[in-house]
DRENDO-1510 file (C-alpha; in Angstrom, 1 decimal, always signed):
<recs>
REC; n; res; u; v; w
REC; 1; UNK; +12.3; -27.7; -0.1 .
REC; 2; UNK; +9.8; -27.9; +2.7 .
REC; 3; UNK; +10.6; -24.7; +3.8 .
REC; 4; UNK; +10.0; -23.4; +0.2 .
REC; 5; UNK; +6.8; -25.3; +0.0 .
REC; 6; UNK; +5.4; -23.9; +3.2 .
REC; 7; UNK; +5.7; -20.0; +1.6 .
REC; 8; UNK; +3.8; -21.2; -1.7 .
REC; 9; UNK; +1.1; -22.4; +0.8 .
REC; 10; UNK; +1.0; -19.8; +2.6 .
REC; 11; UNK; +0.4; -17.4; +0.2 .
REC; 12; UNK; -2.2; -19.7; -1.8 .
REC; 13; UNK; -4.2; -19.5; +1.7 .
REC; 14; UNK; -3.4; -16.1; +1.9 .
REC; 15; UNK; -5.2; -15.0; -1.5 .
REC; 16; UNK; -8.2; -17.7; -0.1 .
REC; 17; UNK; -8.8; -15.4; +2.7 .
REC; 18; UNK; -8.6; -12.1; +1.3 .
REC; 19; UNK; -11.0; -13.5; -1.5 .
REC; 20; UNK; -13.5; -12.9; +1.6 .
REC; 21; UNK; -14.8; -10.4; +3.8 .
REC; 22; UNK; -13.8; -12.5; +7.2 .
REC; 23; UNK; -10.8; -10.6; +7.0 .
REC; 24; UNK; -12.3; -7.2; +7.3 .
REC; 25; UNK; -11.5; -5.0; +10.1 .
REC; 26; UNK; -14.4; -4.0; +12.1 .
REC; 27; UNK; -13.5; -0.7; +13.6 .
REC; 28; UNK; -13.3; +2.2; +10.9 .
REC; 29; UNK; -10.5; +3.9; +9.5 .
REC; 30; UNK; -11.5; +6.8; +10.7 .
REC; 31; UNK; -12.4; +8.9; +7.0 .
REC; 32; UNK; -16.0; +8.7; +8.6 .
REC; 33; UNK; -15.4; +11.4; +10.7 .
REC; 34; UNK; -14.5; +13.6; +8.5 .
REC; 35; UNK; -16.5; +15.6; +5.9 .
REC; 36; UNK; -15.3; +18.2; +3.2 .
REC; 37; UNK; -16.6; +22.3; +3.7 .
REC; 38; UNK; -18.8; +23.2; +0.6 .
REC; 39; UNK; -16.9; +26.3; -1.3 .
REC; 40; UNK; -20.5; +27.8; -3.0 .
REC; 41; UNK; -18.5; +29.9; -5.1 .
REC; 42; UNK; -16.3; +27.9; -6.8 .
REC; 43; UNK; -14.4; +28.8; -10.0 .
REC; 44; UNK; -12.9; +26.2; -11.0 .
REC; 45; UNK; -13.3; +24.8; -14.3 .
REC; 46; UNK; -14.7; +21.0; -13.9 .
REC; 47; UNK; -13.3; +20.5; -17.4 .
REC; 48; UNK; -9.5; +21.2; -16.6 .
REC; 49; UNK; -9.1; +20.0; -13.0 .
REC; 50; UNK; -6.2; +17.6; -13.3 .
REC; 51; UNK; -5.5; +14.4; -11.0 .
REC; 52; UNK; -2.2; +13.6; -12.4 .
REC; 53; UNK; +1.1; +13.2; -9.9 .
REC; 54; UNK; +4.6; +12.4; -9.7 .
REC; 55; UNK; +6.0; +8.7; -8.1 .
REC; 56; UNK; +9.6; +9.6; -7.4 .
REC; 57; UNK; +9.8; +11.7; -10.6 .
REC; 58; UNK; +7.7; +9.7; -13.1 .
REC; 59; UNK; +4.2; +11.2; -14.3 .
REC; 60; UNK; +1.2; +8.8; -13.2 .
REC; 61; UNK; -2.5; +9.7; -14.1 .
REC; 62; UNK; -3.9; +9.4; -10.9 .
REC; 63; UNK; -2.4; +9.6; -7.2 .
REC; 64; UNK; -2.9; +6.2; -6.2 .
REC; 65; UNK; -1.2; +2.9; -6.7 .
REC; 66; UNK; -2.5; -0.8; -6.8 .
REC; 67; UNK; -0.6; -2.1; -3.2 .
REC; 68; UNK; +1.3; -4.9; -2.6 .
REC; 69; UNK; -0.5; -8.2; -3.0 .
REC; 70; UNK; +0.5; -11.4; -3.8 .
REC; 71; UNK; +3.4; -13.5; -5.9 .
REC; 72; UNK; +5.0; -16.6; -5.3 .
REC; 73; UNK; +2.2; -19.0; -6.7 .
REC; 74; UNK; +0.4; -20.3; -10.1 .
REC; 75; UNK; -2.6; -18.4; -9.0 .
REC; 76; UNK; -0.5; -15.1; -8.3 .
REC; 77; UNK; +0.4; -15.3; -11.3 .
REC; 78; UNK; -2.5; -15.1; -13.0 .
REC; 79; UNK; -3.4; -12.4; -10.5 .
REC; 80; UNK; -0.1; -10.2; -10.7 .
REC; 81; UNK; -0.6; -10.5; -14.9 .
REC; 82; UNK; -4.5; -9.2; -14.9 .
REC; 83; UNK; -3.1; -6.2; -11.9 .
REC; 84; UNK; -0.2; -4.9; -13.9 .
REC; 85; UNK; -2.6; -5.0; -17.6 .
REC; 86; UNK; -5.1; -2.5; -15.5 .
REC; 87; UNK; -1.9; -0.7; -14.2 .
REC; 88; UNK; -0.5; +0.2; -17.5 .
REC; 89; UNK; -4.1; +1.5; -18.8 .
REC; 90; UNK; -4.6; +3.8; -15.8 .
REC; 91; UNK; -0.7; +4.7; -15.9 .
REC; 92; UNK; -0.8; +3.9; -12.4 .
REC; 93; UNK; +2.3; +2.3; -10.4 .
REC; 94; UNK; +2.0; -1.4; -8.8 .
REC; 95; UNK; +3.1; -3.1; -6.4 .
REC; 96; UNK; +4.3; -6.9; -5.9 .
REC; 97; UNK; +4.0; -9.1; -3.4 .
REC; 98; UNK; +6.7; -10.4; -0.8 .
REC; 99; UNK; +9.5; -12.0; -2.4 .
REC; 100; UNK; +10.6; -13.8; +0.1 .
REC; 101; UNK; +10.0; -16.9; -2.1 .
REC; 102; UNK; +12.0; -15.6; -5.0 .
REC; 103; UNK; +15.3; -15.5; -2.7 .
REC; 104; UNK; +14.5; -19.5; -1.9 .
REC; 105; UNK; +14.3; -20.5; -5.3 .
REC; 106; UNK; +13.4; -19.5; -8.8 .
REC; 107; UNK; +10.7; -21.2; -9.7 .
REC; 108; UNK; +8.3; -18.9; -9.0 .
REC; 109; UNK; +9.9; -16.1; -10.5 .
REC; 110; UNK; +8.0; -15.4; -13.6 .
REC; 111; UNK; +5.0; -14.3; -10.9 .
REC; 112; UNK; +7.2; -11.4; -10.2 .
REC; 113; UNK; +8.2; -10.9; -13.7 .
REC; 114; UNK; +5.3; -10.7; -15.2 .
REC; 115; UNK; +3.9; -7.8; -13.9 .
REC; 116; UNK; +6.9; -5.6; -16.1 .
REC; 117; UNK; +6.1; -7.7; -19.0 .
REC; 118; UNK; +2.1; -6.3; -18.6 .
REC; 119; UNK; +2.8; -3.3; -17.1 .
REC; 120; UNK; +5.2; -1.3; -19.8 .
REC; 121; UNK; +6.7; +1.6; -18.3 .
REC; 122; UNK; +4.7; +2.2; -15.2 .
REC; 123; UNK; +6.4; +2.4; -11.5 .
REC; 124; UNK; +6.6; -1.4; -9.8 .
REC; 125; UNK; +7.3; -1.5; -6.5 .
REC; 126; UNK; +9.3; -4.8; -5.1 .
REC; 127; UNK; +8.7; -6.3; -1.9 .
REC; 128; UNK; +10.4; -8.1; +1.1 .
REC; 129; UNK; +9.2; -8.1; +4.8 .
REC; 130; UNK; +11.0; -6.4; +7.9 .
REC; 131; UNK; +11.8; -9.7; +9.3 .
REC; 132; UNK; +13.9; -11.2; +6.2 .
REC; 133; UNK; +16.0; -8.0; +6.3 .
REC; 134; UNK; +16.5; -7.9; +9.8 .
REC; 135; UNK; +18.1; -11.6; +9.5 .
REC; 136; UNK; +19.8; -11.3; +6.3 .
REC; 137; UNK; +23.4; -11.4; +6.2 .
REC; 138; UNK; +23.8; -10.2; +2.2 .
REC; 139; UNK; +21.2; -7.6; +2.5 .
REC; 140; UNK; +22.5; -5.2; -0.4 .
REC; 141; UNK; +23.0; -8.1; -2.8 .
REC; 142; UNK; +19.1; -9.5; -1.7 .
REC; 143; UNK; +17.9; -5.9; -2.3 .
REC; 144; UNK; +19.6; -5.4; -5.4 .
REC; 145; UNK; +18.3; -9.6; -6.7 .
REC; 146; UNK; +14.4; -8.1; -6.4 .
REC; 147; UNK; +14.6; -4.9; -7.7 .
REC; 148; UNK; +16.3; -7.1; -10.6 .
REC; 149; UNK; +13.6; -9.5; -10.8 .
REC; 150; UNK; +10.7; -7.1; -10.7 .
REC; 151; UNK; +12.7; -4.6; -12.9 .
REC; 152; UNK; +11.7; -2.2; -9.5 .
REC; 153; UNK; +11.1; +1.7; -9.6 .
REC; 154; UNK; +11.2; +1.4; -5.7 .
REC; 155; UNK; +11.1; -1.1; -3.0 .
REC; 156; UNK; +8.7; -1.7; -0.3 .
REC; 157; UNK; +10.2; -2.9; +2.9 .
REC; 158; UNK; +6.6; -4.3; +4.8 .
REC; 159; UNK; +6.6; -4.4; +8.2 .
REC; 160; UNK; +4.4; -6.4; +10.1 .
REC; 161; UNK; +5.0; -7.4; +13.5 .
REC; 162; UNK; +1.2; -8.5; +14.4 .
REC; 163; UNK; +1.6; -11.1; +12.0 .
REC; 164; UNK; +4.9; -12.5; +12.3 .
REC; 165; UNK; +3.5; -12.3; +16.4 .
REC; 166; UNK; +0.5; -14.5; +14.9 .
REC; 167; UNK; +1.6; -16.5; +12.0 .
REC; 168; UNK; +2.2; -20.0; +13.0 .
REC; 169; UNK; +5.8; -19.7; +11.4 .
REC; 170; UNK; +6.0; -16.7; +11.5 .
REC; 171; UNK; +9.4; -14.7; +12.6 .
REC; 172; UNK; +8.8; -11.9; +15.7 .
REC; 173; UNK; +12.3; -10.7; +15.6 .
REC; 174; UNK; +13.0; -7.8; +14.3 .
REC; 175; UNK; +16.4; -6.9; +15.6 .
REC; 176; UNK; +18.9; -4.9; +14.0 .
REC; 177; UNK; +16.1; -4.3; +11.5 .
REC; 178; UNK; +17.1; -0.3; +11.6 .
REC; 179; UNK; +20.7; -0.6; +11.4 .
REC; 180; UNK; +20.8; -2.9; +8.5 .
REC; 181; UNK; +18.6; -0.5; +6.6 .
REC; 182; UNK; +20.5; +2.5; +7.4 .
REC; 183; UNK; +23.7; +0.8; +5.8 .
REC; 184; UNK; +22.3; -0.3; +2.8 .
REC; 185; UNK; +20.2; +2.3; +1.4 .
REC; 186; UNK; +22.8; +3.9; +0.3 .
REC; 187; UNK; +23.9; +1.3; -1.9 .
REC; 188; UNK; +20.8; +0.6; -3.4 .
REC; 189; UNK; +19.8; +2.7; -6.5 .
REC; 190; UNK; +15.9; +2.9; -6.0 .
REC; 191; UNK; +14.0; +4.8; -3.3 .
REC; 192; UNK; +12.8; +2.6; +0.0 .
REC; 193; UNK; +9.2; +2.7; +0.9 .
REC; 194; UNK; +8.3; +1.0; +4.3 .
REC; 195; UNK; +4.7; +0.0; +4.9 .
REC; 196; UNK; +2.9; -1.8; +7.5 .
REC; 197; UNK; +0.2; -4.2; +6.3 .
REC; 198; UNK; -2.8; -3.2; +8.4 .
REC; 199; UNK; -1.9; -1.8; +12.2 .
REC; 200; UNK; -0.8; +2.0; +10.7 .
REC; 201; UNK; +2.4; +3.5; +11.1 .
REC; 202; UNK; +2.5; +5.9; +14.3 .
REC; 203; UNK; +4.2; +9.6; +13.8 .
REC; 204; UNK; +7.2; +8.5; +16.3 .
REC; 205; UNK; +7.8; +5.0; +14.1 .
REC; 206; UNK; +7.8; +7.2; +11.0 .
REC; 207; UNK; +10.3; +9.5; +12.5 .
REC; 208; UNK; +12.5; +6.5; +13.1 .
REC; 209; UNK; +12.3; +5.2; +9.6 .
REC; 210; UNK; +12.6; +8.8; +8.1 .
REC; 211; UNK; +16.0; +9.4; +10.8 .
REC; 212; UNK; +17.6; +6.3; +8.6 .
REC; 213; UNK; +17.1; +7.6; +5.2 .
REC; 214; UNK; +13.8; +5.7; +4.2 .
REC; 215; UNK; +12.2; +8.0; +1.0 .
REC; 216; UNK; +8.6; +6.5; +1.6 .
REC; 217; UNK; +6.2; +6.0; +4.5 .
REC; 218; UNK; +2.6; +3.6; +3.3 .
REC; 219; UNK; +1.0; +4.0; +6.8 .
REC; 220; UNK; -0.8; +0.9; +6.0 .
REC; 221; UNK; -3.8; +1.8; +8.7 .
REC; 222; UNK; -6.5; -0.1; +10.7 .
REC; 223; UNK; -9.8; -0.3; +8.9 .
REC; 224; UNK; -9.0; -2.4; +6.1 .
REC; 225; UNK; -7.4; -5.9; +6.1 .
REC; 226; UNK; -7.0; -7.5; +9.4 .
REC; 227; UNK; -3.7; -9.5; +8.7 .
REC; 228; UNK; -4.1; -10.3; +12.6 .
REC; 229; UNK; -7.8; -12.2; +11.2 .
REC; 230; UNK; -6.2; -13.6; +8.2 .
REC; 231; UNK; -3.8; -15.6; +10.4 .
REC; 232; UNK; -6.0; -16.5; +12.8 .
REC; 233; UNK; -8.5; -18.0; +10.2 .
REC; 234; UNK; -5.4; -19.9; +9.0 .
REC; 235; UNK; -4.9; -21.6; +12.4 .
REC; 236; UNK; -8.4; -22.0; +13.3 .
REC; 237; UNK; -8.2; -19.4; +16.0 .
REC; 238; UNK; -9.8; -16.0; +16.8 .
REC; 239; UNK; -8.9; -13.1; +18.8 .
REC; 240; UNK; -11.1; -10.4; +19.0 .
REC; 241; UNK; -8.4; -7.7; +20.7 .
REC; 242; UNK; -5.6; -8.5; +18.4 .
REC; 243; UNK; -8.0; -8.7; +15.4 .
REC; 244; UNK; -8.8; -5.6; +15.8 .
REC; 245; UNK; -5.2; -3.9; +17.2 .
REC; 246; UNK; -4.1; -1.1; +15.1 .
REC; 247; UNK; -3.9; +2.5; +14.1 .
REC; 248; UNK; -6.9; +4.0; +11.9 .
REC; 249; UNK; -5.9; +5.0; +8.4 .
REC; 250; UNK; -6.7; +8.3; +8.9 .
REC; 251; UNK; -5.0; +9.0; +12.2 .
REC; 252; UNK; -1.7; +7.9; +10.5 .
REC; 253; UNK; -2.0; +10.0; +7.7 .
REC; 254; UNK; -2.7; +13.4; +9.7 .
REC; 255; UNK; +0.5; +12.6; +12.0 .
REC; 256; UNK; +2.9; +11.6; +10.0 .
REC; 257; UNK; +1.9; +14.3; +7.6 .
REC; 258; UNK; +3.2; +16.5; +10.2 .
REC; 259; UNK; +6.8; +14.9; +10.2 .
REC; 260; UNK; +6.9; +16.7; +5.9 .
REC; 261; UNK; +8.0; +20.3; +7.6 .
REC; 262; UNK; +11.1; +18.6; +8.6 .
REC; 263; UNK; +11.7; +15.8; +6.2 .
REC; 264; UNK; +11.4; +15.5; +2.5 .
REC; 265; UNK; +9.2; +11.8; +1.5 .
REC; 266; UNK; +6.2; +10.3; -0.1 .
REC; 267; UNK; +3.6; +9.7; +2.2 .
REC; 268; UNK; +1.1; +7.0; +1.1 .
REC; 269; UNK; -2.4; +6.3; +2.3 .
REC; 270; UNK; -3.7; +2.6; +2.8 .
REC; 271; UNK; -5.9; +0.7; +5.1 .
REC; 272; UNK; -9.5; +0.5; +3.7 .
REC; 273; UNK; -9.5; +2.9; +0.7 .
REC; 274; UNK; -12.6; +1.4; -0.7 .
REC; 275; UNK; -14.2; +4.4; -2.3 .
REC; 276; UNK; -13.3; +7.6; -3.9 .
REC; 277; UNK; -14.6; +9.9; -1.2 .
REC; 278; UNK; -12.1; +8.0; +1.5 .
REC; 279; UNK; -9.3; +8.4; -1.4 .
REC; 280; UNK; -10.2; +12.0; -1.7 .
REC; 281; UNK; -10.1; +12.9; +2.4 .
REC; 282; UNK; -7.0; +11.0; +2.6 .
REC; 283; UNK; -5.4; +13.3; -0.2 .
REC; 284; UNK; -6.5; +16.1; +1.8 .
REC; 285; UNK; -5.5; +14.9; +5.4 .
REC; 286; UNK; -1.7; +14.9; +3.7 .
REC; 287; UNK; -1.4; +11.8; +1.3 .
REC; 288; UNK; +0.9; +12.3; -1.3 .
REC; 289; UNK; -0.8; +8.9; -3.2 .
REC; 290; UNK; -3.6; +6.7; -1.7 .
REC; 291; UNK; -3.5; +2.5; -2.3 .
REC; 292; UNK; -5.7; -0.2; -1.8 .
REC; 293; UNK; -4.9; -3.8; -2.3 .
REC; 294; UNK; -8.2; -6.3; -1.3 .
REC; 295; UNK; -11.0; -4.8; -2.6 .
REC; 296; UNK; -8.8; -4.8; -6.2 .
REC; 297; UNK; -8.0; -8.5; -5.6 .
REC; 298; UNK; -12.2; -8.9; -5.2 .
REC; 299; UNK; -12.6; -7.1; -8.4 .
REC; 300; UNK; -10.1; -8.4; -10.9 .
REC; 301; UNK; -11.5; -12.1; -9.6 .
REC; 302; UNK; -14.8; -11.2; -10.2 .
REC; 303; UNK; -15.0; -8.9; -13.1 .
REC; 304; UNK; -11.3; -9.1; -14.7 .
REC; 305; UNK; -9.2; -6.4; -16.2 .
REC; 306; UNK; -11.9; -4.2; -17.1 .
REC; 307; UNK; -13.6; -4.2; -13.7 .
REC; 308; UNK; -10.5; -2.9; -12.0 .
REC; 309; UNK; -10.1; -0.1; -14.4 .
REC; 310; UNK; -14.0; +0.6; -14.8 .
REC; 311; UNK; -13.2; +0.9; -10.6 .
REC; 312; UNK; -10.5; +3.3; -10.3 .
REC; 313; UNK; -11.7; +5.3; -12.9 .
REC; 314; UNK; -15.0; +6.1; -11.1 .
REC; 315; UNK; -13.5; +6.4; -7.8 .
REC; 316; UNK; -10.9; +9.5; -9.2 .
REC; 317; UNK; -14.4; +10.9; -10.7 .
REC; 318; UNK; -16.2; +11.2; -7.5 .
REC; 319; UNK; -12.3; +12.5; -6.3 .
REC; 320; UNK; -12.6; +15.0; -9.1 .
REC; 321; UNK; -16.5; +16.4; -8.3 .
REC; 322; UNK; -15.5; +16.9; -4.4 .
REC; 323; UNK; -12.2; +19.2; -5.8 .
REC; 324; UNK; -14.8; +21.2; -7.8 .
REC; 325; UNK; -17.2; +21.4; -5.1 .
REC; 326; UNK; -14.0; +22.4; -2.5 .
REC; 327; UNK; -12.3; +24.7; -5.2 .
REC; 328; UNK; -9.5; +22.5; -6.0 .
REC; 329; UNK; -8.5; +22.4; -9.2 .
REC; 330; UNK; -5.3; +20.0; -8.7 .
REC; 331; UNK; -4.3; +17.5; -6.5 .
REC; 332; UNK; -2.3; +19.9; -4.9 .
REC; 333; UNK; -4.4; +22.2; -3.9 .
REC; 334; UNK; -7.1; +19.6; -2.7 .
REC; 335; UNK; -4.3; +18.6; -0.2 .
REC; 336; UNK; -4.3; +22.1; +0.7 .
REC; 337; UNK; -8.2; +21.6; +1.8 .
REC; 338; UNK; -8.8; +21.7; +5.5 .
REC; 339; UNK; -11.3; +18.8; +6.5 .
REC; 340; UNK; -13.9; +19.9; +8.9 .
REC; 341; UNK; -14.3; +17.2; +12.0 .
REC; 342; UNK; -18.1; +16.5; +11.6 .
REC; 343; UNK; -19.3; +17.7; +15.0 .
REC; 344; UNK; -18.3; +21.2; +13.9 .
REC; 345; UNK; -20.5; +21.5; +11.2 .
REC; 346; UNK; -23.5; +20.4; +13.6 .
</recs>
C-alpha cells in the first residue's frame, strides 16, 4: 500500500508542477531557426486546403494529438474527463497518462476509463514507462490489461531515463528493455509508440526502436517540459546542466525523419509545440502528427473545455494560412515544404 500511495503522490505533485512555468526548458526547441520561403504565386484555394490525417488508419481532423499527461489520481480524473471531451470535438486522438498505478491496484482505474467514456470513437493511446517493462516478468499480459482499461488504439511505451536518473524513487535500469519489446509486440494487437518525455529521441536510438518492430517514434524534444526540473523541484534541488540536458525538438524530428526511406512508422513531434507556426515547421521538417501536453493542462485548468478547443482550433488556422502562403494545399504536401535555415534568407 505505501508503494501504491507514493505513485498517487507523485503524480498529484507532478500535475502541481506542470501547472507552472518552473518547469520550462530554457534553451529552445530549435523551430526558431527556421522560417517558411514565401511562394508569391500561389494557387491554392484557401477554401479547400484540408488538414485532416490518418492515426494508424483512422481519419482525425487535424495532425496532432493531445500527449500523454496524467491518471492515477482524483484530480487526473477530472483532468483526463475535460481532455478526452475536447478530443472528441476536434476528432483528435489522446493520450493517457502512465499506468503504472493501474497494474498496483484498481482503484484508480476509472481515471483511465474515463477518457473512452468522453472521448467516443477517437484514437487513445495507453501508457507505461520503459522501466516497468524492462522489469516486468508478464509483459504481454500487462500490455494487453492497459490497452484493456483504456480501450487503447495504440500504446505509448515512455522512455525517460533523465528522470528515473533524478526521481527520488525512481528506477535507472533499463535492462533488457529491447529484448522484452521485441518478443511481445507481436502478441499484442495495437501498434507501439515509444516516446521520450523531454530529452528527444536521437536518429541512432530511433533506429534501435524501429530494428525491434516499434510502429511509432514521439521524439519527445528539449524545449518544452523539463522532466529533469520537475524532479528536482520535487526534492528541493536544482541542476542547471541536467535541467537543461536534451535534444531540441526540431533536431529530432529532421533525423529521424531520415530513418522513413528505410522503415515504414509514424513519426510524432513534441517538446514545446506551443503555437501553430512551431506545429506547422514541425509538419514540414517530417512530422507525421505534432503533440503537446503542458501548455493543454494550463488551458483546460484555466479556461475548461472550450479553451482547449477554442486553442487548437486557432493554432491549425495559423497552420492552414502558412500552407496557402507556401502552396500547400494538404498536409502532405506542406511536409513536402523545404524550410529555409534563417541565415540564408539574410
Amino acid at each position: 500500500m505505501m508503494a501504491q500511495s507514493k505513485t498517487s503522490q507523485r503524480k498529484k505533485e507532478h500535475i502541481k508542477l506542470c501547472l507552472t512555468d518552473r518547469v520550462a526548458f530554457e534553451k529552445s526547441n530549435g523551430f526558431d531557426l527556421y522560417e517558411f520561403e514565401h511562394f508569391a504565386i500561389t494557387e491554392v484555394d484557401y477554401s479547400k486546403i484540408k488538414l485532416d490525417a490518418h492515426f494508424f488508419g483512422k481519419k482525425i481532423s487535424f495532425p496532432f494529438l493531445i500527449s500523454c499527461m496524467t491518471g492515477g489520481t482524483a484530480d487526473a480524473e477530472r483532468i483526463n474527463e475535460k481532455l478526452s471531451i475536447a478530443a472528441n470535438e476536434l476528432n483528435i486522438p489522446i493520450g493517457i497518462g502512465s499506468q503504472r498505478q493501474a497494474l498496483e491496484n484498481k482503484k484508480f482505474h476509472s481515471t483511465y476509463k474515463i477518457v473512452r467514456k468522453n472521448a467516443g470513437n477517437v484514437p487513445i493511446l495507453g501508457n507505461i514507462g520503459a522501466a516497468q517493462v524492462a522489469r516486468s516478468n508478464t509483459l504481454v499480459d500487462d500490455l494487453n490489461l492497459m490497452i484493456e482499461i483504456a480501450e487503447a488504439d495504440a500504446m505509448v511505451i515512455h522512455i525517460n531515463p533523465l528522470q528515473e536518473l533524478l526521481q527520488p524513487e525512481g528506477e535507472p535500469n533499463f535492462s533488457g528493455f529491447l529484448k522484452k519489446l521485441e518478443k511481445a509486440i507481436p502478441k499484442i494487437s495495437v501498434p507501439i509508440i515509444c516516446k521520450e518525455v523531454g530529452s528527444g529521441i536521437s536518429k541512432k536510438a530511433a533506429k534501435c526502436l524501429l530494428d525491434v518492430g516499434v510502429q511509432g517514434i514521439d521524439v519527445a524534444g528539449a524545449g518544452g517540459t523539463s522532466w529533469a526540473s520537475v524532479e528536482l523541484l520535487r526534492n528541493k534541488q536544482s541542476d542547471k546542466y541536467f535541467s537543461e540536458w536534451g535534444l531540441p525538438t526540431s533536431y529530432c524530428v529532421r533525423t529521424v525523419s531520415e530513418l522513413k526511406k528505410k522503415y515504414d512508422f509514424m513519426l510524432i513531434a513534441s517538446g514545446g509545440i506551443n503555437s501553430g507556426v512551431q506545429a506547422a515547421k514541425a509538419l514540414a521538417l517530417g512530422a507525421d502528427l505534432t503533440a503537446s501536453a503542458r501548455i493543454l493542462l494550463q488551458e483546460v485548468t484555466q479556461n475548461d473545455v472550450g479553451g482547449v478547443i477554442k486553442l487548437i482550433i486557432n493554432w491549425f488556422e495559423t497552420v492552414k494560412k502558412i500552407m496557402y502562403l507556401t502552396g500547400s494545399s494538404n498536409v502532405e504536401h506542406l511536409r513536402k515544404i523545404v524550410l529555409k535555415r534563417k541565415e540564408e534568407l539574410v
